[in-house]
N, CA, C and O atoms as CSV, one atom per row, in Angstrom:
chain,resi,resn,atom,element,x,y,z
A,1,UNK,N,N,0.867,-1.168,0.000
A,1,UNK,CA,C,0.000,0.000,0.000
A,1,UNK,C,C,0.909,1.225,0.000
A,1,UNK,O,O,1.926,1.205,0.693
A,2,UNK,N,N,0.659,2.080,-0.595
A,2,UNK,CA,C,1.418,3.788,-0.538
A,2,UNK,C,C,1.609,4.079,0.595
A,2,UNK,O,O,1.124,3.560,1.601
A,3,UNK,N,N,2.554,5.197,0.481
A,3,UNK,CA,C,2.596,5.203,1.579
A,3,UNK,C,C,1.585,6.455,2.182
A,3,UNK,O,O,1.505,6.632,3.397
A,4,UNK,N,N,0.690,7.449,1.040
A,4,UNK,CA,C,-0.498,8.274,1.236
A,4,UNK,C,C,-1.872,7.046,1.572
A,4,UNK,O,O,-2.318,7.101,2.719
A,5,UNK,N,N,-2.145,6.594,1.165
A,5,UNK,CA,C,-3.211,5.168,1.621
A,5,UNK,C,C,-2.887,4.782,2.885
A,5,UNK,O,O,-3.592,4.825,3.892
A,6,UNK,N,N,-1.623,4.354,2.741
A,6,UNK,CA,C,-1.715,3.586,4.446
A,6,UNK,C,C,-1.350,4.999,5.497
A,6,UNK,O,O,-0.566,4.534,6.325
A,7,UNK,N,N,-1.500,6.031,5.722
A,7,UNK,CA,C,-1.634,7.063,6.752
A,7,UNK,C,C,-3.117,7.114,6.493
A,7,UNK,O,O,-3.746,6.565,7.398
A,8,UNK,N,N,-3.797,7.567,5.614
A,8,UNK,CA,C,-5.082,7.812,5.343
A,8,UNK,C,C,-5.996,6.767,6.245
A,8,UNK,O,O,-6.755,7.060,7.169
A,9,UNK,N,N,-5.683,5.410,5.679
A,9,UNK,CA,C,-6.347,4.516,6.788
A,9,UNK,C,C,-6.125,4.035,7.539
A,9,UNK,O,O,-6.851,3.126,7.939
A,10,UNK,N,N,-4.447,4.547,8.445
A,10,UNK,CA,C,-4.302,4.435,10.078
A,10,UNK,C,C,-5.173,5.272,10.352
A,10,UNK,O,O,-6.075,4.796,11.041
A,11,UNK,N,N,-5.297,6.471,10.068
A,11,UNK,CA,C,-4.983,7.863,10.787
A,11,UNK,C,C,-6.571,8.263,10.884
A,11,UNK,O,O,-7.065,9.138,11.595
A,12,UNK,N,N,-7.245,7.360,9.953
A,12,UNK,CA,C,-8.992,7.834,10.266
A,12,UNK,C,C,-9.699,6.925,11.508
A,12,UNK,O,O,-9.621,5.773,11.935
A,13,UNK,N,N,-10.551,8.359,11.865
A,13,UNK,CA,C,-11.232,7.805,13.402
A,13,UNK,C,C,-12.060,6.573,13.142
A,13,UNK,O,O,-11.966,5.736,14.040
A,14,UNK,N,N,-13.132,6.140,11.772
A,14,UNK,CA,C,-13.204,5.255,11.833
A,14,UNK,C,C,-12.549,4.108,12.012
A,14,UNK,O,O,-11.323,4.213,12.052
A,15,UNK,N,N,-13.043,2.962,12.140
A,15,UNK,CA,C,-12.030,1.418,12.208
A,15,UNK,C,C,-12.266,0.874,10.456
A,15,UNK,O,O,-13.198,0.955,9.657
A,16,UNK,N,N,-11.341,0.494,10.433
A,16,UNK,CA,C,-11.027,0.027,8.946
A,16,UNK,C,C,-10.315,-1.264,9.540
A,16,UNK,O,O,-9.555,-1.172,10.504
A,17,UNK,N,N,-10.650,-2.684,8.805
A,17,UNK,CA,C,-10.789,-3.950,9.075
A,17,UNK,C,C,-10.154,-4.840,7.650
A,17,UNK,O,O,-10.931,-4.597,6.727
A,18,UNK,N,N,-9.795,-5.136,7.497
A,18,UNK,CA,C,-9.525,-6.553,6.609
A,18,UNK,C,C,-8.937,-7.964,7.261
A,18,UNK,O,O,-7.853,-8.243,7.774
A,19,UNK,N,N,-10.316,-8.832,6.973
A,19,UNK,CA,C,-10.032,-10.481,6.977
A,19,UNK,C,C,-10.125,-11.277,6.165
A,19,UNK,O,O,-10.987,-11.070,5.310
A,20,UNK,N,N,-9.358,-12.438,6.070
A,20,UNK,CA,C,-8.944,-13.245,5.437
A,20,UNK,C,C,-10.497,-14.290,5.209
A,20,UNK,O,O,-11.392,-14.224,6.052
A,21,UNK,N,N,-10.589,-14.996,4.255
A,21,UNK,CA,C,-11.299,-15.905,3.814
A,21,UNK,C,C,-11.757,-16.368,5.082
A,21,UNK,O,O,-12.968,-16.516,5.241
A,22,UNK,N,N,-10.537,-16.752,6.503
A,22,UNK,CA,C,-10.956,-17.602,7.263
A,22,UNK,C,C,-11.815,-17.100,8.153
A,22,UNK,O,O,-12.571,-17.838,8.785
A,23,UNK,N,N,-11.793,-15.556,8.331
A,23,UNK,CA,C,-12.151,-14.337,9.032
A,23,UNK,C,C,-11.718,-14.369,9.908
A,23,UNK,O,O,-12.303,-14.358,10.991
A,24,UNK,N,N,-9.970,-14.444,9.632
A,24,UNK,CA,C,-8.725,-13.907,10.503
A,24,UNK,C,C,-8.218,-12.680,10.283
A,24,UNK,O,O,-7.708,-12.377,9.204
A,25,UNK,N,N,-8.314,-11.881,11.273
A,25,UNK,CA,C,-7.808,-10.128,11.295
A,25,UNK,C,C,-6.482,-10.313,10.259
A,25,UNK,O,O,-5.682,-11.220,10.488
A,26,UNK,N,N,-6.305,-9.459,9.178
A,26,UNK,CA,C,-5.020,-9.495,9.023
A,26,UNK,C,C,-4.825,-7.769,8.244
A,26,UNK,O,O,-4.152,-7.407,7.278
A,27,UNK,N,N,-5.748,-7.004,9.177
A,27,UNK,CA,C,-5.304,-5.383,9.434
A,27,UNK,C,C,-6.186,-4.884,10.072
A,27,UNK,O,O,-7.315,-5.340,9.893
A,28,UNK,N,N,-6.062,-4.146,10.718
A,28,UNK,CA,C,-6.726,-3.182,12.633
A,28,UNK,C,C,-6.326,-2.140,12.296
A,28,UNK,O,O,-5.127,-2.181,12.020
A,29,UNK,N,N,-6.986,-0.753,12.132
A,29,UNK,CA,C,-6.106,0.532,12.445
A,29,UNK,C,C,-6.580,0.663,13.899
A,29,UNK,O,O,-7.113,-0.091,14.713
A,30,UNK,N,N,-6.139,2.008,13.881
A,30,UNK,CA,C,-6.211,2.765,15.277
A,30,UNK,C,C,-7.845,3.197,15.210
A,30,UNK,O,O,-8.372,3.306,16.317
A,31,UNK,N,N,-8.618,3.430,14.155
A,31,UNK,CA,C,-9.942,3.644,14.730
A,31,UNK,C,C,-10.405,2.209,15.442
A,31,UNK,O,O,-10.819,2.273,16.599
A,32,UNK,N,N,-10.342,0.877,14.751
A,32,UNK,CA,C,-10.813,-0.425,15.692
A,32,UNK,C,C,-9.919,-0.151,16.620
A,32,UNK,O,O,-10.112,-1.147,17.316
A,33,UNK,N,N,-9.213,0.345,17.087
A,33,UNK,CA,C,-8.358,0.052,18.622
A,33,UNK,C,C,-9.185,1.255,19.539
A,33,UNK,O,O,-9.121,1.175,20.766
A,34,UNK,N,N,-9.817,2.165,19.016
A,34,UNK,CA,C,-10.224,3.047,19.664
A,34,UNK,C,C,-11.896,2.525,19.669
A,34,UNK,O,O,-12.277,2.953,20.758
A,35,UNK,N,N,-13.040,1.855,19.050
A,35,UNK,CA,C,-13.866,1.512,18.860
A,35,UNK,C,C,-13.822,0.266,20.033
A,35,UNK,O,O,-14.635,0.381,20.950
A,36,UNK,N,N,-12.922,-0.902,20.046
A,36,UNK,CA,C,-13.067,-1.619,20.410
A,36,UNK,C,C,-12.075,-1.823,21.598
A,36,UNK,O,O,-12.438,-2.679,22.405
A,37,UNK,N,N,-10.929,-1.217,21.848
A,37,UNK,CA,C,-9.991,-1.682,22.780
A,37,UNK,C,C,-9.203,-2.587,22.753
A,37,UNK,O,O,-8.505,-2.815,23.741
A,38,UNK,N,N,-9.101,-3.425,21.477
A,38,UNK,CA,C,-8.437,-4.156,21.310
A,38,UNK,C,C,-6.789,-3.121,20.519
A,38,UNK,O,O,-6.889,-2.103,19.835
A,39,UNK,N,N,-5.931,-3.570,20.777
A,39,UNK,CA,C,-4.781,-3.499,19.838
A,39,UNK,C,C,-4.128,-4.046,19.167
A,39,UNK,O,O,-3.546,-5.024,19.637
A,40,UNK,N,N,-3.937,-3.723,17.917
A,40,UNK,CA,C,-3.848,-4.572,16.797
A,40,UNK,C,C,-3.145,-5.657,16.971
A,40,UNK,O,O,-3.623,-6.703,16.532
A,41,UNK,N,N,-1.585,-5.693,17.783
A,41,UNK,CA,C,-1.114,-6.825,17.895
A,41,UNK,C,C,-1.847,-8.055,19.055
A,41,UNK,O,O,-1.344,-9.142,19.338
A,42,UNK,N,N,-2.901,-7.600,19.481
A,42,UNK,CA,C,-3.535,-8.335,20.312
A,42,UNK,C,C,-4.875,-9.016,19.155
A,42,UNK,O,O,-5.373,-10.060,19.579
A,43,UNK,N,N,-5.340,-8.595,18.044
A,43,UNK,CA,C,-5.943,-9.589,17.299
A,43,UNK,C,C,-5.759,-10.148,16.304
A,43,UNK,O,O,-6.290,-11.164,15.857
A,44,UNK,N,N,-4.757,-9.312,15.786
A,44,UNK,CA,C,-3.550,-10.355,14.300
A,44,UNK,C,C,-3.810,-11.113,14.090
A,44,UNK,O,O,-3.158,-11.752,14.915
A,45,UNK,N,N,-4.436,-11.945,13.469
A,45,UNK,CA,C,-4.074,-13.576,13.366
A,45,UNK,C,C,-5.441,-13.995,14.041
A,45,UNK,O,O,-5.930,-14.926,13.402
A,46,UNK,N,N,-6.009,-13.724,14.825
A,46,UNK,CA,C,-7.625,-13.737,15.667
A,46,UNK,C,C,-8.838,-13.845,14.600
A,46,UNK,O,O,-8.922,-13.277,13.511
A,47,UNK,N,N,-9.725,-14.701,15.194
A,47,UNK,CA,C,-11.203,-14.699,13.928
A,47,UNK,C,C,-11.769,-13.253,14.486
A,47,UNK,O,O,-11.232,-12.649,15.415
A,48,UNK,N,N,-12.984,-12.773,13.749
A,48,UNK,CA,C,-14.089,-11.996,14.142
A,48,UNK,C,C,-14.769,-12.540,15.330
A,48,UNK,O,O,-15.696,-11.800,15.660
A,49,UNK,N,N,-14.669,-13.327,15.911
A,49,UNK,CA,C,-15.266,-13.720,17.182
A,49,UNK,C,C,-15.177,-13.167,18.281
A,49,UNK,O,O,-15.971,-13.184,19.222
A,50,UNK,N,N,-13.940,-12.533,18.145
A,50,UNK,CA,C,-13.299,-11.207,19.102
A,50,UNK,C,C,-14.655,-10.098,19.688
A,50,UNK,O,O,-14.980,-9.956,20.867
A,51,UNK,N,N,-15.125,-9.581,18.789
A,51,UNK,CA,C,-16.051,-8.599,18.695
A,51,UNK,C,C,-17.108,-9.460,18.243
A,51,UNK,O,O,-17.584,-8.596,17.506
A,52,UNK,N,N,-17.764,-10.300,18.092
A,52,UNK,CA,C,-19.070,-10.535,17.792
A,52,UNK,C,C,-19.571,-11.086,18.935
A,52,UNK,O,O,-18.776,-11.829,19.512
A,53,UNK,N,N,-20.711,-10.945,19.474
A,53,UNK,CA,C,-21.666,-11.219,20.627
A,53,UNK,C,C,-21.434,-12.806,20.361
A,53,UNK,O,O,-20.875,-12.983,19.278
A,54,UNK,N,N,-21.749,-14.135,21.141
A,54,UNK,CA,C,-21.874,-15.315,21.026
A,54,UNK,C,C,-23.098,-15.475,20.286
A,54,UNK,O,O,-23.137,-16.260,19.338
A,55,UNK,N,N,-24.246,-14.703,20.686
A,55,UNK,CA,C,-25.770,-15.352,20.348
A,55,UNK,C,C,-25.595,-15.154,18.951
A,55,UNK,O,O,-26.278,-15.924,18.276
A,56,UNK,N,N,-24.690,-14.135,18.135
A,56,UNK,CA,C,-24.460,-13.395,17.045
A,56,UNK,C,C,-23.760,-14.669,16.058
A,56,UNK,O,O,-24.174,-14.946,14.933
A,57,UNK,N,N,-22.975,-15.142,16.534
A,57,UNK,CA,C,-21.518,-15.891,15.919
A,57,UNK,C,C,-22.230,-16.884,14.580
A,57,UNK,O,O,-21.918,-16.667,13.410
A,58,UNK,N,N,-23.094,-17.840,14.933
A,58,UNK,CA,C,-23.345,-18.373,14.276
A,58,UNK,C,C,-24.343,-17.710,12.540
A,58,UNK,O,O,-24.057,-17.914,11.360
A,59,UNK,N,N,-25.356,-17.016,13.087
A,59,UNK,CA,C,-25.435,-16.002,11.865
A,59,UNK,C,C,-24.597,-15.274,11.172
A,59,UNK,O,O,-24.865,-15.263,9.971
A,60,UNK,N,N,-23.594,-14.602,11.512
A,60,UNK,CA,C,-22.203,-13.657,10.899
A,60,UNK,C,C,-21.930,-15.054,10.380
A,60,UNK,O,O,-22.566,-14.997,9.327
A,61,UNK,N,N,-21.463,-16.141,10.413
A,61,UNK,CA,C,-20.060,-16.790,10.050
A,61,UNK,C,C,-20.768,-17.966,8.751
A,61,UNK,O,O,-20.093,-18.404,7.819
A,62,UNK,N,N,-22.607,-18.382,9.050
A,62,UNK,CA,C,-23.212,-18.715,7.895
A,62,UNK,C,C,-23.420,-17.461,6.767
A,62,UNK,O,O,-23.502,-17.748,5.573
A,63,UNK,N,N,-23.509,-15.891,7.281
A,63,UNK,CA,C,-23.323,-15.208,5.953
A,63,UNK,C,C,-21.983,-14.910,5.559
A,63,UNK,O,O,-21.715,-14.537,4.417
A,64,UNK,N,N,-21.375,-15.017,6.202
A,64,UNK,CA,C,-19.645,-15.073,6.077
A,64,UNK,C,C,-19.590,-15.831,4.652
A,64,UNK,O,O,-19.262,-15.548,3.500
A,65,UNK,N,N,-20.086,-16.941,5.349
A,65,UNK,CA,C,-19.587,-18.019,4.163
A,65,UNK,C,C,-20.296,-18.154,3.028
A,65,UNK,O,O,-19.663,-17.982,1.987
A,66,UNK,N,N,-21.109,-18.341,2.969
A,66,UNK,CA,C,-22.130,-17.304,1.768
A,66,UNK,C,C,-21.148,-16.897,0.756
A,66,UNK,O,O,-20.446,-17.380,-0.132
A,67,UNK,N,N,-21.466,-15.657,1.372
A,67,UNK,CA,C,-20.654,-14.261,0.605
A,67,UNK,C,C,-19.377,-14.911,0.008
A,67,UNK,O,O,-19.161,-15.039,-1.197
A,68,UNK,N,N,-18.470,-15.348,1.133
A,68,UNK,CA,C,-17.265,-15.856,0.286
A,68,UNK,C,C,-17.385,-16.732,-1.269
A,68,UNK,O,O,-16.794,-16.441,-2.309
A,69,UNK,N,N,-18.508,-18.073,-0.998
A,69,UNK,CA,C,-18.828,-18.935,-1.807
A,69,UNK,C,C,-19.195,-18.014,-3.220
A,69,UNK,O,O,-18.673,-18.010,-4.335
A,70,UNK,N,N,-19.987,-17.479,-2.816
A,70,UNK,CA,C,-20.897,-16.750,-4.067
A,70,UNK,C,C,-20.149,-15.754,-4.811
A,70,UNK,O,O,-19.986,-15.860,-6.027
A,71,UNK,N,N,-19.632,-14.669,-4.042
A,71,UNK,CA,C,-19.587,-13.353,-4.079
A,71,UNK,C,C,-20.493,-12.937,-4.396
A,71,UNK,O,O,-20.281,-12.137,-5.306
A,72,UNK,N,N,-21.609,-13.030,-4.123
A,72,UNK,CA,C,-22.861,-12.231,-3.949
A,72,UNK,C,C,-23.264,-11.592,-2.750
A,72,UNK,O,O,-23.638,-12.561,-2.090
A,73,UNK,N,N,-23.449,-10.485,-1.961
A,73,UNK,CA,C,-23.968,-10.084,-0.934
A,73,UNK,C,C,-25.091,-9.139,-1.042
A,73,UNK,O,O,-25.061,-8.208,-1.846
A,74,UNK,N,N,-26.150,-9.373,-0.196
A,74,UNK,CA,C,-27.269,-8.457,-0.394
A,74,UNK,C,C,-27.060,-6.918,0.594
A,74,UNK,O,O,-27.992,-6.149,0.830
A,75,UNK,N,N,-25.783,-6.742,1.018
A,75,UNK,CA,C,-25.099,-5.667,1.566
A,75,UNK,C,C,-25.172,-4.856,0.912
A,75,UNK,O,O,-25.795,-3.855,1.267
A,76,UNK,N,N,-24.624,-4.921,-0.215
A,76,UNK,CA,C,-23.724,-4.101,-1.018
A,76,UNK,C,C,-24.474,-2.743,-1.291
A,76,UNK,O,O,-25.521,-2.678,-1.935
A,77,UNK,N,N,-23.959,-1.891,-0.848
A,77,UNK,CA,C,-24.338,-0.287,-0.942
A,77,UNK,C,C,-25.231,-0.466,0.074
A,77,UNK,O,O,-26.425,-0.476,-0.226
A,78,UNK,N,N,-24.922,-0.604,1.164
A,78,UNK,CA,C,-25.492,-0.673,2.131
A,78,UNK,C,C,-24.477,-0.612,3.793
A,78,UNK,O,O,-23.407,-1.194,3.968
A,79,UNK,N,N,-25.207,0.251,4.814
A,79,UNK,CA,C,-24.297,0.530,5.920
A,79,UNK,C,C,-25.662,-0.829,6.760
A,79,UNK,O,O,-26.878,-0.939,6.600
A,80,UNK,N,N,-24.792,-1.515,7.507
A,80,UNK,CA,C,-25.520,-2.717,8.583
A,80,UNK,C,C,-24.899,-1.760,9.590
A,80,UNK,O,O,-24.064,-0.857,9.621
A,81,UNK,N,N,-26.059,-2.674,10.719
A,81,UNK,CA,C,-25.904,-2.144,12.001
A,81,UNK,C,C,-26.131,-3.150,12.761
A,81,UNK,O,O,-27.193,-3.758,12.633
A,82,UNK,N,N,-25.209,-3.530,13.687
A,82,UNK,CA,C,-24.990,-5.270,14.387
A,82,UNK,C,C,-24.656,-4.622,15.981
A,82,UNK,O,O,-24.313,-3.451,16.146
A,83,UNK,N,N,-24.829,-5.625,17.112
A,83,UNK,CA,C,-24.129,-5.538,18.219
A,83,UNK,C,C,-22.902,-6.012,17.960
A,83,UNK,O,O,-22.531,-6.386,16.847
A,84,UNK,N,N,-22.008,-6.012,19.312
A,84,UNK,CA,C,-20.933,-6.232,18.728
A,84,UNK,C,C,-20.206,-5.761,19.918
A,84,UNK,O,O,-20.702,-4.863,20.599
A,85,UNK,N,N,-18.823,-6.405,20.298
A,85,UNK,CA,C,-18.180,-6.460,21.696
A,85,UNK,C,C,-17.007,-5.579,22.012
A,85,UNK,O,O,-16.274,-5.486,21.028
A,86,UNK,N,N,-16.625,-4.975,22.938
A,86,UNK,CA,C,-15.560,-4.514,23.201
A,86,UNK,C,C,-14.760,-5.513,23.546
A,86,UNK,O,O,-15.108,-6.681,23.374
A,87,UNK,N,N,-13.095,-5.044,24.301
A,87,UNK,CA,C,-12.259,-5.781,24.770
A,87,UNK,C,C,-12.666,-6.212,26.324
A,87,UNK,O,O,-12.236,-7.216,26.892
A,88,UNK,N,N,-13.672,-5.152,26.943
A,88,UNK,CA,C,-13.494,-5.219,28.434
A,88,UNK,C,C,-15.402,-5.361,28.378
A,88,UNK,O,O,-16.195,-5.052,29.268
A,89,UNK,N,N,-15.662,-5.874,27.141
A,89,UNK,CA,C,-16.901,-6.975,27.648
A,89,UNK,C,C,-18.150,-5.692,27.140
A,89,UNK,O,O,-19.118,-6.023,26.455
A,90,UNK,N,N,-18.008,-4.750,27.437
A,90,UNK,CA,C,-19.138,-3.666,27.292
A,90,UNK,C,C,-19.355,-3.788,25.377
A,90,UNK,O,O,-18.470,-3.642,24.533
A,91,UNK,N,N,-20.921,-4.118,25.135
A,91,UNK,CA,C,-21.740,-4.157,24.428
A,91,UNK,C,C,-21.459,-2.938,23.826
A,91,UNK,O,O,-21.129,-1.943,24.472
A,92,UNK,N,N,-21.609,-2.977,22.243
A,92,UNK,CA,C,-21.412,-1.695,21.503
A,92,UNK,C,C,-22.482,-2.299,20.295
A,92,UNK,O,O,-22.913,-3.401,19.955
A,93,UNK,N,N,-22.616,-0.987,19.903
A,93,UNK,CA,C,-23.779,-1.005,18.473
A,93,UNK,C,C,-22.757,-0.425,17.044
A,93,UNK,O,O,-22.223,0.679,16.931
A,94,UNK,N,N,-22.734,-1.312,16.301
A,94,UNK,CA,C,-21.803,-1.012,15.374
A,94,UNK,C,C,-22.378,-0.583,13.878
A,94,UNK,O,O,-23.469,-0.992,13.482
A,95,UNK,N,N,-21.600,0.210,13.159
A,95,UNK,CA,C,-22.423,0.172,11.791
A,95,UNK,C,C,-21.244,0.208,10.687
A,95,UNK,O,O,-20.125,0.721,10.667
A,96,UNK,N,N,-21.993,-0.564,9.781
A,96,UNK,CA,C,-20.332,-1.199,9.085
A,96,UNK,C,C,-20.556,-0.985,7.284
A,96,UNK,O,O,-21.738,-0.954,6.940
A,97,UNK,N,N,-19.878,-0.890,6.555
A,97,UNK,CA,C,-19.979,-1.385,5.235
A,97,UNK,C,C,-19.025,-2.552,5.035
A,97,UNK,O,O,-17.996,-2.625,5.706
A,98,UNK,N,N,-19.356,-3.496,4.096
A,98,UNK,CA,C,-18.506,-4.407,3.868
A,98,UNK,C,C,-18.455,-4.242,2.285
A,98,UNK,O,O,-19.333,-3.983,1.462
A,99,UNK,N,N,-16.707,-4.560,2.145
A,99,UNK,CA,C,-16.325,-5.132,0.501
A,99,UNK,C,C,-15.361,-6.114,0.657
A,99,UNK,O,O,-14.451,-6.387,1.439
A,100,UNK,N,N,-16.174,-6.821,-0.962
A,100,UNK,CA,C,-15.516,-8.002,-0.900
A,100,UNK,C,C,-13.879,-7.578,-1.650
A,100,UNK,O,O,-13.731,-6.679,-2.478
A,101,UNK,N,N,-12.915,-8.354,-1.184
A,101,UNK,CA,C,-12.059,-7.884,-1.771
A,101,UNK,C,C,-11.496,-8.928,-2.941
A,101,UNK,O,O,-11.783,-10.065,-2.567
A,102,UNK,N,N,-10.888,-8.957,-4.057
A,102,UNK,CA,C,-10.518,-9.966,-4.638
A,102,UNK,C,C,-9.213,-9.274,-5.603
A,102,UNK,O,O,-8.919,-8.156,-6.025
A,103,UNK,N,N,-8.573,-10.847,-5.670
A,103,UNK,CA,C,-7.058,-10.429,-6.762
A,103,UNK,C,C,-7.293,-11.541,-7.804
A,103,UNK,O,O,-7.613,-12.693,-7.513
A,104,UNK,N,N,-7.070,-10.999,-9.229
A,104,UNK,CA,C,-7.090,-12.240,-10.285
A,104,UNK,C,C,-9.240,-12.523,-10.368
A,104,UNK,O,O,-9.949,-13.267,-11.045
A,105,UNK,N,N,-9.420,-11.885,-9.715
A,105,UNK,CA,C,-10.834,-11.974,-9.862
A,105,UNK,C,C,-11.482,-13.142,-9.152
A,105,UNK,O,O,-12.503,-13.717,-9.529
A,106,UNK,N,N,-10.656,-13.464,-7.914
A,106,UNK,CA,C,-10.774,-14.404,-6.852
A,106,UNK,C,C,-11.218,-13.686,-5.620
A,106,UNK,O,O,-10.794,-12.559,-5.363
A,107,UNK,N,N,-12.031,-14.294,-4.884
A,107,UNK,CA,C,-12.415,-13.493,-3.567
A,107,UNK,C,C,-11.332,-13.794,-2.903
A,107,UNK,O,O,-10.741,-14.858,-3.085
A,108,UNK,N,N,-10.771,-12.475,-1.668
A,108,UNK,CA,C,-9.565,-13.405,-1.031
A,108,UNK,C,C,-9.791,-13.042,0.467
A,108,UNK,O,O,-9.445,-13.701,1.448
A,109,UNK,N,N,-10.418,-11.903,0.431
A,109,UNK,CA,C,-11.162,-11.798,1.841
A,109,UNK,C,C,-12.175,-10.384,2.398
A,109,UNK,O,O,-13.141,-10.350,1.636
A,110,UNK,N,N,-12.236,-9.704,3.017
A,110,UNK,CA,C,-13.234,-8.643,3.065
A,110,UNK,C,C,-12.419,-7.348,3.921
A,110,UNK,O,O,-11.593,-7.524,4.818
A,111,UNK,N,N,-12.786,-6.303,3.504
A,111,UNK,CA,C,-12.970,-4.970,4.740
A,111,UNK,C,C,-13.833,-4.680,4.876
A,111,UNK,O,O,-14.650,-4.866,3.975
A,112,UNK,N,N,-14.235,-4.018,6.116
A,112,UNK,CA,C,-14.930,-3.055,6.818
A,112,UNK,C,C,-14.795,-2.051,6.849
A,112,UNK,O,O,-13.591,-1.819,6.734
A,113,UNK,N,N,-15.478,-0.992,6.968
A,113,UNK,CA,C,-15.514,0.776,7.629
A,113,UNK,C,C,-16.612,0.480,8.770
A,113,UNK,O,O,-17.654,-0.149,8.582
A,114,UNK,N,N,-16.210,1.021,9.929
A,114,UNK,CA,C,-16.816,0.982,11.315
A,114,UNK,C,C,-16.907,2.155,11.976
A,114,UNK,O,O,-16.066,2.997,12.291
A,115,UNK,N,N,-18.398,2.041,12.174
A,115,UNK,CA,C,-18.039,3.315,13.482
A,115,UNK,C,C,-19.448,2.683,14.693
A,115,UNK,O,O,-20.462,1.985,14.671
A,116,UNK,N,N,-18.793,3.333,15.438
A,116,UNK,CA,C,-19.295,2.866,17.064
A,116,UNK,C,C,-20.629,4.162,17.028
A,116,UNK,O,O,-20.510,5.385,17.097
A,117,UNK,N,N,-21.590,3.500,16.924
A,117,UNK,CA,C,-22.955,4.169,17.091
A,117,UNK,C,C,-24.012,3.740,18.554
A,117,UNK,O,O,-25.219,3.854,18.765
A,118,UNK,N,N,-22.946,3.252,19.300
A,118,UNK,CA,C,-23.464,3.298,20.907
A,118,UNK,C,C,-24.263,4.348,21.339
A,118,UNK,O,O,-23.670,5.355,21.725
A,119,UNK,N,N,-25.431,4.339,21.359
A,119,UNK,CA,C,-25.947,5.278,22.313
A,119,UNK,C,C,-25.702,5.993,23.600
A,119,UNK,O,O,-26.117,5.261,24.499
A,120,UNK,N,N,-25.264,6.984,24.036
A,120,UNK,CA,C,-24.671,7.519,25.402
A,120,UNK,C,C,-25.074,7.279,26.302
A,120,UNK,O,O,-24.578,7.720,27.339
């Protein structure tokens, strides 16, 4: 990534996300560290399970897989709004866009744009 791109998406307050096929973190900026409390070297390599509620897990990870299979999502141009976990357990309301990402015209895994729409 440039090196104007990658300041652009440390440096924004949103959280910006990319996981792997397996929906293993494999990029955190500083908005998810500020959204969620986690720090990046603390979910590297970690599924989305991190932040998803338990009652949640099993719905996210059947449209997970979906999406991967198909590349079809009924998302698309669309902001969702999910619960969703901090590091120290406190419940947050999240609102996200997702893209699929692909190289060679292969899906290879997804980002996010996040922002914490917790009510005060």
């Amino acid at each position: 990534m440039c090196d104007f791109l990658k300041q652009m998406a440390e440096k924004a307050d949103d959280g910006i996300l990319y996981v792997d096929l397996k929906g293993d973190v494999r990029y955190w900026n500083s908005g998810c560290e500020k959204i969620f409390g986690f720090k990046a070297d603390e979910v590297m390599g970690r599924n989305l399970d991190v932040i998803i509620p338990e009652k949640h897990r099993q719905r996210h990870w059947d449209g997970f897989y979906q999406v991967a299979e198909s590349g079809e999502t009924k998302y698309r141009d669309k902001m969702l709004k999910v619960p969703a976990l901090s590091k120290d357990g406190r419940k947050l309301i999240i609102q996200f866009s997702m893209q699929i990402i692909t190289e060679n015209d292969k899906i290879v895994g997804f980002s996010s744009i996040i922002r914490d729409v917790t009510p005060l």
